[in-house]
C-alpha positions in Angstrom: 0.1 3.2 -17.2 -2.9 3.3 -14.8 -2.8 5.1 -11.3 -4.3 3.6 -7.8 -4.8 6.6 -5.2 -6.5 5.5 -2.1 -6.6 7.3 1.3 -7.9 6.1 4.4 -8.9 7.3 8.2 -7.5 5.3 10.9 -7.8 5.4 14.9 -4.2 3.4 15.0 -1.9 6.1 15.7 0.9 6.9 14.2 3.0 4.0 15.7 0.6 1.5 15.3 -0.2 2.2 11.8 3.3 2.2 10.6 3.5 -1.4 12.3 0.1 -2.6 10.5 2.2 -0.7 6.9 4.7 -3.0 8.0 2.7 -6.1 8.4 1.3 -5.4 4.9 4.9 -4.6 3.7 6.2 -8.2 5.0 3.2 -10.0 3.9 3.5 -8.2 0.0 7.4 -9.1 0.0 6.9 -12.8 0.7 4.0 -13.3 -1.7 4.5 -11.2 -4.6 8.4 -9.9 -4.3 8.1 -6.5 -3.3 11.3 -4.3 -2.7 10.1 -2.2 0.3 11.8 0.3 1.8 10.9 3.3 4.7 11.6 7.5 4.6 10.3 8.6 7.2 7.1 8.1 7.8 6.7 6.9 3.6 7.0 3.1 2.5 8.0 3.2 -1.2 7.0 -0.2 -3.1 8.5 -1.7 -6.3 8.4 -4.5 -8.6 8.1 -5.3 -11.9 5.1 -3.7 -13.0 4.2 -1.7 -10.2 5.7 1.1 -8.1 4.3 3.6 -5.4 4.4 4.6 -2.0 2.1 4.2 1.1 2.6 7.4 3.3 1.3 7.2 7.3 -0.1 9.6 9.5 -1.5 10.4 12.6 -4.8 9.5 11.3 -4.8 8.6 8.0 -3.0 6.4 5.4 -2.1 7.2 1.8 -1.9 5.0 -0.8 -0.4 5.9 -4.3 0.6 3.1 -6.9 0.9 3.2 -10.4 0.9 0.2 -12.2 2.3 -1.1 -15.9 0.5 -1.8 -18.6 0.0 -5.7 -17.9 -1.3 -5.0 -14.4 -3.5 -2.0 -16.1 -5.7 -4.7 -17.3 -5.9 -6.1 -14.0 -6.8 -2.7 -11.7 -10.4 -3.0 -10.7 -9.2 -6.3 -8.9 -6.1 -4.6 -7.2 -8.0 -2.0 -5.6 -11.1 -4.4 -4.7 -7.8 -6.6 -3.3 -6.5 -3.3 -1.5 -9.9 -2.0 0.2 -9.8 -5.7 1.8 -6.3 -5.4 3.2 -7.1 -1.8 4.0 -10.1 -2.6 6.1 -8.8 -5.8 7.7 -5.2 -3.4 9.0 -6.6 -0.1 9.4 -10.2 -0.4 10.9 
């Protein structure tokens, strides 16, 4: 199993990043079949393969995913892939 941990500064808000979260959410469940799902202020993720959470705050975003061993291979493209959507939602 290989582990994704990526944590970001935002001037969003807490309101406005948990509607960009939710963009991302909506965007991940059409095109790859996430099961999505909000506690509190903490989006947990699943799907075959992969599983994590992204929690929201005030001013920062964290990102924790760990993926199986198929996706493993496929990592240093996932988080080049997740800087992208994190700078496009959160900048």
């Amino acid at each position: 199993m290989s582990k994704i941990h990526l944590q970001r500064p935002h001037v969003l808000g807490l309101d406005g990043a948990r509607q960009a979260v939710q963009r991302v959410a909506d965007e991940m469940t059409a095109k790859y079949g996430l099961q999505c799902e909000w506690a509190g202020d903490v989006l947990s993720f699943s799907r075959a393969g992969v599983s994590g959470t992204l929690a929201v705050a005030e001013a920062e975003i964290l990102l924790e995913a760990e993926l199986g061993v198929l996706l493993s291979a496929f990592r240093p493209r996932i988080e080049e892939q997740l800087q992208k959507n994190f700078d496009h939602y959160f900048s």
